[in-house]
mmCIF file of the N, C-alpha and C atoms, coordinates in Angstrom:
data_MODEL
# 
_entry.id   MODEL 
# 
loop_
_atom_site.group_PDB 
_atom_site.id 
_atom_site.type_symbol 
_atom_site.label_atom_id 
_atom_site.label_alt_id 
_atom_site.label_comp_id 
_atom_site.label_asym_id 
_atom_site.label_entity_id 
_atom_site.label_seq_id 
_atom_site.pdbx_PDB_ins_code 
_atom_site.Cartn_x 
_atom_site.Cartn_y 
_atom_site.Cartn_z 
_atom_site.occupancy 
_atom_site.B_iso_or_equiv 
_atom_site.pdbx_formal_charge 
_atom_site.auth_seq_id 
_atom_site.auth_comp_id 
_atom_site.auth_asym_id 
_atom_site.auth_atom_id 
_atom_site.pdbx_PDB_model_num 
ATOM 1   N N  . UNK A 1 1  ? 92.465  111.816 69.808 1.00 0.00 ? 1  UNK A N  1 
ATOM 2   C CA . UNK A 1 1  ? 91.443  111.473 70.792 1.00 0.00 ? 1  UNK A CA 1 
ATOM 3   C C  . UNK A 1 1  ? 91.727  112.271 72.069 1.00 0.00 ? 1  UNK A C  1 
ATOM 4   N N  . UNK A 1 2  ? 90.532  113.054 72.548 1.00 0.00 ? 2  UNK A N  1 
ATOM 5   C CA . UNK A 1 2  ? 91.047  113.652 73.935 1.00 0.00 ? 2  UNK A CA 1 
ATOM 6   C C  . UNK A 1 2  ? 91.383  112.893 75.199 1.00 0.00 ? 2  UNK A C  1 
ATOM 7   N N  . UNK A 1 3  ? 92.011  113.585 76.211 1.00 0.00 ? 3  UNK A N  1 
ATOM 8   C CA . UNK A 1 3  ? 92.097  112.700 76.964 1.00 0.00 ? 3  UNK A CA 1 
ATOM 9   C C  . UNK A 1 3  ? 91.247  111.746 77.873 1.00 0.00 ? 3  UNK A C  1 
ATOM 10  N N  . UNK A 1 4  ? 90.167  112.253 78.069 1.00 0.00 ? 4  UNK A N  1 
ATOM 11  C CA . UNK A 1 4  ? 88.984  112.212 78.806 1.00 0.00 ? 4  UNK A CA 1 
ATOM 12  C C  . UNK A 1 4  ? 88.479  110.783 77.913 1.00 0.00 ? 4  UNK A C  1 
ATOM 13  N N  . UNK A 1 5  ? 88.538  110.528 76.861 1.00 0.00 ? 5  UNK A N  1 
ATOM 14  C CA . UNK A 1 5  ? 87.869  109.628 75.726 1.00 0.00 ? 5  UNK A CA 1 
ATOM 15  C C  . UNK A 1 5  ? 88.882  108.374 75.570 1.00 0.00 ? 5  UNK A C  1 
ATOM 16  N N  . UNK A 1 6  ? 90.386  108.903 75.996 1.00 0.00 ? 6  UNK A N  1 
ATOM 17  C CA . UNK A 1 6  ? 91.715  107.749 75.867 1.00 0.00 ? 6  UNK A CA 1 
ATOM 18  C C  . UNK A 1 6  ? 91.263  107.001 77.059 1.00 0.00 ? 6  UNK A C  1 
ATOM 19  N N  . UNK A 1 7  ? 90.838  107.650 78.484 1.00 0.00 ? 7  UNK A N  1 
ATOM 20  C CA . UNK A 1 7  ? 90.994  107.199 80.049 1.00 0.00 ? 7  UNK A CA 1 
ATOM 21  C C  . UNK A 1 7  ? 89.652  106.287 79.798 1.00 0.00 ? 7  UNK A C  1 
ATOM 22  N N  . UNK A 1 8  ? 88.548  106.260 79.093 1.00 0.00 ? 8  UNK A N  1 
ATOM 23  C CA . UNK A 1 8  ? 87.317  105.913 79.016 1.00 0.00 ? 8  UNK A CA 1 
ATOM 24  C C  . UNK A 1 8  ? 87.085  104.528 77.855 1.00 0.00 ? 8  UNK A C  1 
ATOM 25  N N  . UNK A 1 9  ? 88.236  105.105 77.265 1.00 0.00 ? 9  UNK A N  1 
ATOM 26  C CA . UNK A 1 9  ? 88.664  104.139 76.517 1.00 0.00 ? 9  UNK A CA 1 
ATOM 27  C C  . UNK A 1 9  ? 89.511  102.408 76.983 1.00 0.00 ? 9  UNK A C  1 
ATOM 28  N N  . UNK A 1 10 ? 90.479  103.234 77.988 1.00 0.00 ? 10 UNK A N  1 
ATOM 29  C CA . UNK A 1 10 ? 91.126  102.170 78.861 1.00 0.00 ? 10 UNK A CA 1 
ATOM 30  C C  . UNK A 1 10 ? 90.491  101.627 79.516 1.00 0.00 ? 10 UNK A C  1 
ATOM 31  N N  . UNK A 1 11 ? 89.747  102.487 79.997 1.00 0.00 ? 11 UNK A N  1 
ATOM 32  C CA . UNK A 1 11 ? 88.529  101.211 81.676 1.00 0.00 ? 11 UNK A CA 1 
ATOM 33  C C  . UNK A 1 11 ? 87.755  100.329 80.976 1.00 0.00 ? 11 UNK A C  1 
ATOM 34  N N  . UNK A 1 12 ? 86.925  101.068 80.094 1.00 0.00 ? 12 UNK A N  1 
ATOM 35  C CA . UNK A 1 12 ? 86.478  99.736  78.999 1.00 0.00 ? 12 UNK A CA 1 
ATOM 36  C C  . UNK A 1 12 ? 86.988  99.018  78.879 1.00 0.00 ? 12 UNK A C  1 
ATOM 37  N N  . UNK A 1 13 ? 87.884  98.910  78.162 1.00 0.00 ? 13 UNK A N  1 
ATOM 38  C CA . UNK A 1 13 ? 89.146  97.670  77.918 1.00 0.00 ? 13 UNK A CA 1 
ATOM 39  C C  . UNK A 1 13 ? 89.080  96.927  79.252 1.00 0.00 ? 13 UNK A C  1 
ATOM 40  N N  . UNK A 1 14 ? 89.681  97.558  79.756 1.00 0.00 ? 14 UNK A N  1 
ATOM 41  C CA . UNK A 1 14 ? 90.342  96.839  81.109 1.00 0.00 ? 14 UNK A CA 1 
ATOM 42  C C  . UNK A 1 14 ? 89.224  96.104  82.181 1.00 0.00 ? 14 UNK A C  1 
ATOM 43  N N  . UNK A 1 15 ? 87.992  96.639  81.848 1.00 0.00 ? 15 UNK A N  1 
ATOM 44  C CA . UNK A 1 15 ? 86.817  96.093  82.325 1.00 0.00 ? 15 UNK A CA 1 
ATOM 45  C C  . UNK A 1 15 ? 86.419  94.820  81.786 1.00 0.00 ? 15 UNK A C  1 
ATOM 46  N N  . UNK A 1 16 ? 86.608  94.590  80.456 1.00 0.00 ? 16 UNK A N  1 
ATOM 47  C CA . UNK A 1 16 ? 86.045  93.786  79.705 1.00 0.00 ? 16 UNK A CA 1 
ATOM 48  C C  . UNK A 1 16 ? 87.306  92.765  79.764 1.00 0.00 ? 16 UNK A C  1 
ATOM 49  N N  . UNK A 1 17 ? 88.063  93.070  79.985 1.00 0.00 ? 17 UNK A N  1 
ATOM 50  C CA . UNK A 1 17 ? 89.123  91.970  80.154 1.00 0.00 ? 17 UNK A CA 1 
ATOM 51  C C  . UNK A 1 17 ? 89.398  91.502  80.910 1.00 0.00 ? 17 UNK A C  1 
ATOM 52  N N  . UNK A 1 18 ? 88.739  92.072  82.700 1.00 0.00 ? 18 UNK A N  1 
ATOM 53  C CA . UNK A 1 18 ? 88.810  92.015  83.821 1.00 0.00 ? 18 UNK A CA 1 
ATOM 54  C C  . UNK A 1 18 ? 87.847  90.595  83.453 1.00 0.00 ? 18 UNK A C  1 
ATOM 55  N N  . UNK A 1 19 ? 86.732  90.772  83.028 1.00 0.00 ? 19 UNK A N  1 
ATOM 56  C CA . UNK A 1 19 ? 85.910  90.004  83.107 1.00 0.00 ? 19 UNK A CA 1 
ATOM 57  C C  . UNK A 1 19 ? 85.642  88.497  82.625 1.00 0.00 ? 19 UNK A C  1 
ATOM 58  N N  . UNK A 1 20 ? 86.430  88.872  82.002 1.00 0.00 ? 20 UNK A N  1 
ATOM 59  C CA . UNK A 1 20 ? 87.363  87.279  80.656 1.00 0.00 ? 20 UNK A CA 1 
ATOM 60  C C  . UNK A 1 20 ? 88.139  86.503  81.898 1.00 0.00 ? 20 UNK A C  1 
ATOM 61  N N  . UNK A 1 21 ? 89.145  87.460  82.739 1.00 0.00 ? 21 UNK A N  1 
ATOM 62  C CA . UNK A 1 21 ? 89.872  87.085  83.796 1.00 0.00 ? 21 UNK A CA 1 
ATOM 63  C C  . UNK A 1 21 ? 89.628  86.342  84.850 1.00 0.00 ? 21 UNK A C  1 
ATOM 64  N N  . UNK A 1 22 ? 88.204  86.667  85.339 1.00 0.00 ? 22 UNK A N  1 
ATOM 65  C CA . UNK A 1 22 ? 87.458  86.117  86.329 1.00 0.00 ? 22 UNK A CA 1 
ATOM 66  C C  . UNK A 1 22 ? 87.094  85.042  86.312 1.00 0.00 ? 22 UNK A C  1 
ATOM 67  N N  . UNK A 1 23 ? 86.923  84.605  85.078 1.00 0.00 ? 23 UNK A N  1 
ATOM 68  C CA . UNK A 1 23 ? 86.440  83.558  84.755 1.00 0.00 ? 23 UNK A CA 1 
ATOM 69  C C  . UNK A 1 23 ? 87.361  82.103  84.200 1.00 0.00 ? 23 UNK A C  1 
ATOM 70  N N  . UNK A 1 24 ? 88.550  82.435  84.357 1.00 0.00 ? 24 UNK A N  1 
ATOM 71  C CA . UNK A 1 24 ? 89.456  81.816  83.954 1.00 0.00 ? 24 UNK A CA 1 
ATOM 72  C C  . UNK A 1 24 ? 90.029  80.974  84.741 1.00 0.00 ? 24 UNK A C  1 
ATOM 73  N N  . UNK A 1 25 ? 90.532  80.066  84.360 1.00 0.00 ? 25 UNK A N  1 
ATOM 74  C CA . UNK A 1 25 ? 90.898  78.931  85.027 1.00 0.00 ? 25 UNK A CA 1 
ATOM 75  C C  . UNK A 1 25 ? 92.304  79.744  85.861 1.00 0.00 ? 25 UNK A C  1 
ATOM 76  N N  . UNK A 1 26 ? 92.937  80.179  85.486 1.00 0.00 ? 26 UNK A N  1 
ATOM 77  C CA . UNK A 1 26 ? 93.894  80.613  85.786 1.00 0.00 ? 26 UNK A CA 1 
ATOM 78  C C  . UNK A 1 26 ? 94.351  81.633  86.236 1.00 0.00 ? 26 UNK A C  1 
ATOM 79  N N  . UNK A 1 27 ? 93.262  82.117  87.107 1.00 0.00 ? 27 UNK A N  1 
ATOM 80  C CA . UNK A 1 27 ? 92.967  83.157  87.772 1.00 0.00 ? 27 UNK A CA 1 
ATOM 81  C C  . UNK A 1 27 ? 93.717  82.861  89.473 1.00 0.00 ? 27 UNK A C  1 
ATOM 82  N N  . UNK A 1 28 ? 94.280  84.016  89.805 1.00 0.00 ? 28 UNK A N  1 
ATOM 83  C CA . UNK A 1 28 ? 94.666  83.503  91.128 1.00 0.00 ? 28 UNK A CA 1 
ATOM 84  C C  . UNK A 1 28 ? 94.008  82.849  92.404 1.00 0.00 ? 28 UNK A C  1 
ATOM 85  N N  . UNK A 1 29 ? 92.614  83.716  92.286 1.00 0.00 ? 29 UNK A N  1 
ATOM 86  C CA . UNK A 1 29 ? 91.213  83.221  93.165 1.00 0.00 ? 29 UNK A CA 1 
ATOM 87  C C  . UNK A 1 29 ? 91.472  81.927  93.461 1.00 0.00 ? 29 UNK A C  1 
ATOM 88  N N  . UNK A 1 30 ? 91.619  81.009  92.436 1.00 0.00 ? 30 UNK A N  1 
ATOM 89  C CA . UNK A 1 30 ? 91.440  79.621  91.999 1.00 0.00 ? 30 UNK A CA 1 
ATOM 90  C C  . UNK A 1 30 ? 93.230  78.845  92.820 1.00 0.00 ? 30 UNK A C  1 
ATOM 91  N N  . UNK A 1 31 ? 93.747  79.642  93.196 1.00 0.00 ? 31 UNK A N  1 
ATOM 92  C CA . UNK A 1 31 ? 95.085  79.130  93.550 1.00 0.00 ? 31 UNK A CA 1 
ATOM 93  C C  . UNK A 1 31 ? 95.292  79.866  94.887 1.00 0.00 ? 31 UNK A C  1 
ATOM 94  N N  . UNK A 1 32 ? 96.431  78.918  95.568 1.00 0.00 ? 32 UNK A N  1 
ATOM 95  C CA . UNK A 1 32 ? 96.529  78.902  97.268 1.00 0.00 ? 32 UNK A CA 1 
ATOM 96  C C  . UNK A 1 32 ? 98.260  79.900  96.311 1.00 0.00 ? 32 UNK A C  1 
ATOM 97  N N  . UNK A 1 33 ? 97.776  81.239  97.044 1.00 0.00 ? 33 UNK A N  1 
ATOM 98  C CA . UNK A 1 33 ? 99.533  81.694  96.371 1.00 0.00 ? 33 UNK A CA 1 
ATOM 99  C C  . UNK A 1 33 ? 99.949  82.738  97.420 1.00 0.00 ? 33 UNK A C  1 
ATOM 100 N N  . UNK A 1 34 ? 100.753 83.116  97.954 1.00 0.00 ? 34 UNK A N  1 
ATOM 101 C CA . UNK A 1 34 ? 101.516 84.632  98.934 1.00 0.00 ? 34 UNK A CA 1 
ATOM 102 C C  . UNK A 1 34 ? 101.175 85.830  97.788 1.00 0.00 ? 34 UNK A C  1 
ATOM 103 N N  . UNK A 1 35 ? 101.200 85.957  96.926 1.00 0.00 ? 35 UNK A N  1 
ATOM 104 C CA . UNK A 1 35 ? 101.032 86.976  96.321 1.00 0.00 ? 35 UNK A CA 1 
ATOM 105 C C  . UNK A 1 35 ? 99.791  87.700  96.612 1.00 0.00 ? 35 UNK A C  1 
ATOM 106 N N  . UNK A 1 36 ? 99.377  88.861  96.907 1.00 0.00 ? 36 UNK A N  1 
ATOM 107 C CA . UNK A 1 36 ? 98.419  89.172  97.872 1.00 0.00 ? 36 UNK A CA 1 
ATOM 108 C C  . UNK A 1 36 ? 96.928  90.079  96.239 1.00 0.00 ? 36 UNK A C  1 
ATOM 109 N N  . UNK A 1 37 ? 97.847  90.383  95.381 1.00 0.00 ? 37 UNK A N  1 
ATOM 110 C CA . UNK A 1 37 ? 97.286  91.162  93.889 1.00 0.00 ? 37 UNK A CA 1 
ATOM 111 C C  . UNK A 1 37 ? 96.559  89.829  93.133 1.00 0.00 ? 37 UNK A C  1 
ATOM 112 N N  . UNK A 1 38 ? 95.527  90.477  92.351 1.00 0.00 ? 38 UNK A N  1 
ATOM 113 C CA . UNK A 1 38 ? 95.054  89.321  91.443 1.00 0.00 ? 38 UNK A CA 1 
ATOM 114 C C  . UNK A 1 38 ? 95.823  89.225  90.263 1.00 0.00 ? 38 UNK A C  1 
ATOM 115 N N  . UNK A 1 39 ? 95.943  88.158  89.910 1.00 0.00 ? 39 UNK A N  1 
ATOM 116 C CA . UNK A 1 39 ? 97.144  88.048  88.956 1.00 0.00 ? 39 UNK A CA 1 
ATOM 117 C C  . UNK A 1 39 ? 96.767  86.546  87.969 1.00 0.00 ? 39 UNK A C  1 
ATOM 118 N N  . UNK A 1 40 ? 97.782  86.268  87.218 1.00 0.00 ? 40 UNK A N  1 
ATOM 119 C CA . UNK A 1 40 ? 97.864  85.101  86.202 1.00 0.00 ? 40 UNK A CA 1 
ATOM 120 C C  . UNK A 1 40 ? 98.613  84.299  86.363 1.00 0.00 ? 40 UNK A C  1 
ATOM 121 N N  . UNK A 1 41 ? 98.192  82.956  86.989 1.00 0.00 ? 41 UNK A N  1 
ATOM 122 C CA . UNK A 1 41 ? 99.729  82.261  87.505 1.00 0.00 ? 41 UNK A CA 1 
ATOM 123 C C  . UNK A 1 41 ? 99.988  81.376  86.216 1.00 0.00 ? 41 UNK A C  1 
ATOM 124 N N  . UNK A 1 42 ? 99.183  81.716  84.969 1.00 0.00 ? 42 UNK A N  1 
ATOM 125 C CA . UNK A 1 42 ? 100.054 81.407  84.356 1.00 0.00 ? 42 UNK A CA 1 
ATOM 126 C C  . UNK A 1 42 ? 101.454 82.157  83.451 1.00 0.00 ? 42 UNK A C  1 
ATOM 127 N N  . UNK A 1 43 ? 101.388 83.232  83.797 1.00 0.00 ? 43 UNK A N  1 
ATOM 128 C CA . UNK A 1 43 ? 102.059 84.089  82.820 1.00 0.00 ? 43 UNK A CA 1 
ATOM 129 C C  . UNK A 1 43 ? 102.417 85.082  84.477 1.00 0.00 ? 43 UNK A C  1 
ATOM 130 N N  . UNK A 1 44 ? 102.071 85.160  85.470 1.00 0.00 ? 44 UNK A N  1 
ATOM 131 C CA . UNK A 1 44 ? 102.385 86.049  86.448 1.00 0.00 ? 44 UNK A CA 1 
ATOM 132 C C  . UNK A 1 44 ? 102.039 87.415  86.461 1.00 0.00 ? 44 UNK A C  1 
ATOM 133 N N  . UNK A 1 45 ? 101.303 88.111  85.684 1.00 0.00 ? 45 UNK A N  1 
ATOM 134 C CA . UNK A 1 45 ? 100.480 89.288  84.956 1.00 0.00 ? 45 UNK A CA 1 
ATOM 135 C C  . UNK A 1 45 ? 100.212 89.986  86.168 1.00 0.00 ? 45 UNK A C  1 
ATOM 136 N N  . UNK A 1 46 ? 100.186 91.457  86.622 1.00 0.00 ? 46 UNK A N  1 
ATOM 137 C CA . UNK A 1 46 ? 99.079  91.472  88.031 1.00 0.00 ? 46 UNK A CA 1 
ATOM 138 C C  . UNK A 1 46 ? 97.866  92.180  87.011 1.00 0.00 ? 46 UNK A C  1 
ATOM 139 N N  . UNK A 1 47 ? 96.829  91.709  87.385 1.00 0.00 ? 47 UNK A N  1 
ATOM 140 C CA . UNK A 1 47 ? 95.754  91.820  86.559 1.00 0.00 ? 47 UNK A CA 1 
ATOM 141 C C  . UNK A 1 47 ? 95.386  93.239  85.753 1.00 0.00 ? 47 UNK A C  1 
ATOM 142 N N  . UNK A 1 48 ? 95.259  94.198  87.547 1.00 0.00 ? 48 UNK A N  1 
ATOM 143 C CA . UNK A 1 48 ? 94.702  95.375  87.041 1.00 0.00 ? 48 UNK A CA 1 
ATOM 144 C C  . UNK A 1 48 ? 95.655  96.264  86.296 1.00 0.00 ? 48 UNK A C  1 
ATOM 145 N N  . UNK A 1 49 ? 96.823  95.827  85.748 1.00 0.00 ? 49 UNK A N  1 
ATOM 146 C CA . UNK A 1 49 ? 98.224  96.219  85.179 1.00 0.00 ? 49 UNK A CA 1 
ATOM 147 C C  . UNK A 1 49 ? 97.779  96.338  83.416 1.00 0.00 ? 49 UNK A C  1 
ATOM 148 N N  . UNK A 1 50 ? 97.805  94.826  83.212 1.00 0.00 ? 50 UNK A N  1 
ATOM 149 C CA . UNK A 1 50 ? 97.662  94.054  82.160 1.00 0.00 ? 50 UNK A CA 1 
ATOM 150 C C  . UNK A 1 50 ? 96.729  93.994  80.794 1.00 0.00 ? 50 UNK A C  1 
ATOM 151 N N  . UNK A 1 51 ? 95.594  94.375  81.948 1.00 0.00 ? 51 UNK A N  1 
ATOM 152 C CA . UNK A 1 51 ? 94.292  94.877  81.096 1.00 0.00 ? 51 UNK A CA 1 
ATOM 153 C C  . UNK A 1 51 ? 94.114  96.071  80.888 1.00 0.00 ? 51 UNK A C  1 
ATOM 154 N N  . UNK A 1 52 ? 95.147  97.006  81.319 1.00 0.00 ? 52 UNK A N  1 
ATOM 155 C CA . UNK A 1 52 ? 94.881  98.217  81.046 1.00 0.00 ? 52 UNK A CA 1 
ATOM 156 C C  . UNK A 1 52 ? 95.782  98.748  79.540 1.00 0.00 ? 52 UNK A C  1 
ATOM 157 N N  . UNK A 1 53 ? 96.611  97.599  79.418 1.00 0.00 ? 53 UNK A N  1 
ATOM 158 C CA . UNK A 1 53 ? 97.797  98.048  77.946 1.00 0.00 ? 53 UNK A CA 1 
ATOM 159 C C  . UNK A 1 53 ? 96.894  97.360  77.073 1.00 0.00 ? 53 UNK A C  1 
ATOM 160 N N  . UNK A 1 54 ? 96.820  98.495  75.738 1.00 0.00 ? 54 UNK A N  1 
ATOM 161 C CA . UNK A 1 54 ? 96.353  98.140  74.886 1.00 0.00 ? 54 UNK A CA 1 
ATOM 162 C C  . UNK A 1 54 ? 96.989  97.521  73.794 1.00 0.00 ? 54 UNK A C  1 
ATOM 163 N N  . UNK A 1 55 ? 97.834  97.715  73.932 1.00 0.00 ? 55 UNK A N  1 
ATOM 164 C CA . UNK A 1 55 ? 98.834  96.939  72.934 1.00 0.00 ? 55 UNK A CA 1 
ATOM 165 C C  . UNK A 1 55 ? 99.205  95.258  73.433 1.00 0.00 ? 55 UNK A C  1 
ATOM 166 N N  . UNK A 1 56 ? 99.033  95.192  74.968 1.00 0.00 ? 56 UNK A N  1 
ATOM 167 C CA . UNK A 1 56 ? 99.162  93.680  75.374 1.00 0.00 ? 56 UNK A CA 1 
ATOM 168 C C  . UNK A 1 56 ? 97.873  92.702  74.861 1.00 0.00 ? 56 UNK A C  1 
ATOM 169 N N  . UNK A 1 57 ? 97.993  91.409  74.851 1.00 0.00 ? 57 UNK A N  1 
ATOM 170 C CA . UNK A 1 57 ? 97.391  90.177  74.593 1.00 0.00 ? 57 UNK A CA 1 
ATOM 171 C C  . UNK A 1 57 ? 97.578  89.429  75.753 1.00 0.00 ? 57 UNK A C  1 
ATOM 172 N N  . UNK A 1 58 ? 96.488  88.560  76.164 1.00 0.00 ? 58 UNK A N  1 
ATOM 173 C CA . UNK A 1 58 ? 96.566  87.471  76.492 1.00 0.00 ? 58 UNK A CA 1 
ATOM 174 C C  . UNK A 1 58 ? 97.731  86.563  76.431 1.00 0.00 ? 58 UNK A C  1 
ATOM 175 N N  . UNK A 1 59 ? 98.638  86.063  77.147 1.00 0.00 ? 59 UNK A N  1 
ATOM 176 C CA . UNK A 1 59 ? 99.321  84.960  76.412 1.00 0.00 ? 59 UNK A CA 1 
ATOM 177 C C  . UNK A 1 59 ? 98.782  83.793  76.022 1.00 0.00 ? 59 UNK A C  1 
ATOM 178 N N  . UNK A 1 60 ? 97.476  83.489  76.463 1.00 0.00 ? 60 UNK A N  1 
ATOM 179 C CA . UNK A 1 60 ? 96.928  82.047  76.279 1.00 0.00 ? 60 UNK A CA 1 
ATOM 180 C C  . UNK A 1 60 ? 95.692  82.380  75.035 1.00 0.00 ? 60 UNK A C  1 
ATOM 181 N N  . UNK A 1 61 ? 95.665  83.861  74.817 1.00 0.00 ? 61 UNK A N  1 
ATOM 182 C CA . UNK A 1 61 ? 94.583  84.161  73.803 1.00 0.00 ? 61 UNK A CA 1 
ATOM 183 C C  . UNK A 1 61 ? 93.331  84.355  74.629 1.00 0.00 ? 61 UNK A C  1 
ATOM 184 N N  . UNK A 1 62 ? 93.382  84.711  75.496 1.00 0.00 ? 62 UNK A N  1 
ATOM 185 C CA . UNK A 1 62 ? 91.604  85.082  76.282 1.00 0.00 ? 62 UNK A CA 1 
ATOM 186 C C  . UNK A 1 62 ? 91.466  86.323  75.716 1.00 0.00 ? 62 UNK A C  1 
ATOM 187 N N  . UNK A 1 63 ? 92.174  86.779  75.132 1.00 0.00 ? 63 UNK A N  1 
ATOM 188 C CA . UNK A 1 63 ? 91.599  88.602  74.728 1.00 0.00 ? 63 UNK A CA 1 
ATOM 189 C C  . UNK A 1 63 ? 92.829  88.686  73.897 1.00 0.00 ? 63 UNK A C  1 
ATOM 190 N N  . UNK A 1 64 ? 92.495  89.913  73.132 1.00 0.00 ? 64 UNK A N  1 
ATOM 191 C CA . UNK A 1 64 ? 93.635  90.057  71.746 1.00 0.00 ? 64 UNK A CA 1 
ATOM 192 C C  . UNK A 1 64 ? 94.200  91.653  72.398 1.00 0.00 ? 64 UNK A C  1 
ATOM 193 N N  . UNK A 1 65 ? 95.340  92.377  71.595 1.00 0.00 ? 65 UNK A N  1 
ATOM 194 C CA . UNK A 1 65 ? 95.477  93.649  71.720 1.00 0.00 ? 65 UNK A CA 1 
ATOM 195 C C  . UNK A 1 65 ? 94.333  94.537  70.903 1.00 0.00 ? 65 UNK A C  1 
ATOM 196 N N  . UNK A 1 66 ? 94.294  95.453  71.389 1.00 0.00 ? 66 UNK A N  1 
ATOM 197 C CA . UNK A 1 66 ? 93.518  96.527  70.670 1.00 0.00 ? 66 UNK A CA 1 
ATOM 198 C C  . UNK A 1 66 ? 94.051  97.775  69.850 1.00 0.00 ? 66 UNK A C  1 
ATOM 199 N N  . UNK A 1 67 ? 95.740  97.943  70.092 1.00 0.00 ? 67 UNK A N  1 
ATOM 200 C CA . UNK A 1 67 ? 96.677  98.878  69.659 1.00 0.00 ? 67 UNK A CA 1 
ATOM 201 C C  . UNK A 1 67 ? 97.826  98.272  69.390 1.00 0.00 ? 67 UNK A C  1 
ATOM 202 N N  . UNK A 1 68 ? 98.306  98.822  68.788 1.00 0.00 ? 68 UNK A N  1 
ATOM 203 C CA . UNK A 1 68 ? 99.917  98.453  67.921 1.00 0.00 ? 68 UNK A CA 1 
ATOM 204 C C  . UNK A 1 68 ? 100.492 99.184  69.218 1.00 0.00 ? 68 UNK A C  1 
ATOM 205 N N  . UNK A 1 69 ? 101.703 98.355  69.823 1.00 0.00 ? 69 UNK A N  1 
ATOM 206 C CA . UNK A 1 69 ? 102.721 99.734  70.525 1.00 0.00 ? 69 UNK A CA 1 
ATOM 207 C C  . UNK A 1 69 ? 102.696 100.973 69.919 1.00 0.00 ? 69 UNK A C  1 
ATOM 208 N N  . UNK A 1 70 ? 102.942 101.061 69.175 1.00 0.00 ? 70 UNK A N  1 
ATOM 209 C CA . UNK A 1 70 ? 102.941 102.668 68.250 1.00 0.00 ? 70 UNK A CA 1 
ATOM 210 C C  . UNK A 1 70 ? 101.706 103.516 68.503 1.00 0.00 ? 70 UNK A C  1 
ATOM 211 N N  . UNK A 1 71 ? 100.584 102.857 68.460 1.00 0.00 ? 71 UNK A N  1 
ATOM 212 C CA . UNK A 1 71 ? 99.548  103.278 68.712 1.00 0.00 ? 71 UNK A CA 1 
ATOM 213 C C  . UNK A 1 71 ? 99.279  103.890 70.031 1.00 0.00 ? 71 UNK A C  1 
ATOM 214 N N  . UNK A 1 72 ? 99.651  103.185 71.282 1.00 0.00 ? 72 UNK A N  1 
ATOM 215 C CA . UNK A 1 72 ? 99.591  102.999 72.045 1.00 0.00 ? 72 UNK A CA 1 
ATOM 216 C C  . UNK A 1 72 ? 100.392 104.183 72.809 1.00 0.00 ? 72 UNK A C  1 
ATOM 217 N N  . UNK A 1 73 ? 102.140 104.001 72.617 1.00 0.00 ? 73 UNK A N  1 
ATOM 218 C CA . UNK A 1 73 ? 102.746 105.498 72.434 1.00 0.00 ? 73 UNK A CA 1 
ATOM 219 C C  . UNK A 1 73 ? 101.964 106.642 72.125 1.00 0.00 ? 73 UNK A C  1 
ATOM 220 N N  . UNK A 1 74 ? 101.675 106.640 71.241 1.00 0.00 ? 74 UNK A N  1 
ATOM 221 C CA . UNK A 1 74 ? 100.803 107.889 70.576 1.00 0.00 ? 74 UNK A CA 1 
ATOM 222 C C  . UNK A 1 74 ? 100.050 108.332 71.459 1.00 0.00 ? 74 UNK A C  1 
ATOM 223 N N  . UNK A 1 75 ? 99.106  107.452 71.978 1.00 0.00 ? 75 UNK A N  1 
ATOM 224 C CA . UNK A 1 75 ? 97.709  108.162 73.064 1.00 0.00 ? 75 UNK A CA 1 
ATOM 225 C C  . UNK A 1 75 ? 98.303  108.412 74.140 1.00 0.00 ? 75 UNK A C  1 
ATOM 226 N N  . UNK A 1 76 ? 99.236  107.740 74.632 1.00 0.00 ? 76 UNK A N  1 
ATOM 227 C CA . UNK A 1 76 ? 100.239 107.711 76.047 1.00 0.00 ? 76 UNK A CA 1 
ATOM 228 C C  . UNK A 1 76 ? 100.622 109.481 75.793 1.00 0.00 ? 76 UNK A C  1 
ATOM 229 N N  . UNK A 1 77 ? 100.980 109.891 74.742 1.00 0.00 ? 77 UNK A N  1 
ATOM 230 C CA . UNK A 1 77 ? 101.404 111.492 74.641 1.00 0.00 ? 77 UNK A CA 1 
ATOM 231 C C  . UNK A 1 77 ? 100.025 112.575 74.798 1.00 0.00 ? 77 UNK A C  1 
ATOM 232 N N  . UNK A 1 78 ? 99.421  111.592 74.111 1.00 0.00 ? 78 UNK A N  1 
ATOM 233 C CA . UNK A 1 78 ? 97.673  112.904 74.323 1.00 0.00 ? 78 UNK A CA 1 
ATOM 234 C C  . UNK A 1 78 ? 96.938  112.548 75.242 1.00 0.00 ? 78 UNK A C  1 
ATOM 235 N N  . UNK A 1 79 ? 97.467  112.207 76.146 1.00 0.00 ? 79 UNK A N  1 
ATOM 236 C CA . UNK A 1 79 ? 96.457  111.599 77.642 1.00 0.00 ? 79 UNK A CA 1 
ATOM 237 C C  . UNK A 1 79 ? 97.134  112.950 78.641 1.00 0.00 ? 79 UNK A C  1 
ATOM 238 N N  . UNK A 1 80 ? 98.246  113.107 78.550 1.00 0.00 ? 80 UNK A N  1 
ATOM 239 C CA . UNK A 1 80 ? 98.972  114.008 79.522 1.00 0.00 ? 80 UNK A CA 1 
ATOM 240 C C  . UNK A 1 80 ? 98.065  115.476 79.270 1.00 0.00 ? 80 UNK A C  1 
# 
């Protein structure tokens, strides 16, 4: 996959998971916290981090992975 198609590939993701996020109970919005990043107080995640690995999951299951680590490695080499 070129690189241009891996990076286009990620924002998708990370868009669509952004959006699962927002809506979640457990969204920082929803909590009085010092941490200044949007994040997961249940798992401590900073958001725009989280949704961008494709190989990560949800810990509570709001979204699944989309890549095996291996996979994931792999595009990490053809993105450069």
């Amino acid at each position: 996959m070129p690189p241009k198609r891996i990076r286009e590939a990620i924002q998708k993701t990370s868009e669509s998971r952004l959006l699962i996020c927002e809506e979640c109970s457990w969204h920082s919005k929803n909590y009085k916290t010092v941490r200044p990043d949007a994040h997961c107080t249940h798992c401590g995640c900073t958001l725009s981090a989280k949704t961008k690995c494709l190989s990560c999951s949800c810990p509570i299951n709001k979204w699944e992975a989309v890549a095996t680590e291996e996979e994931a490695e792999e595009l990490k080499k053809h993105e450069k």
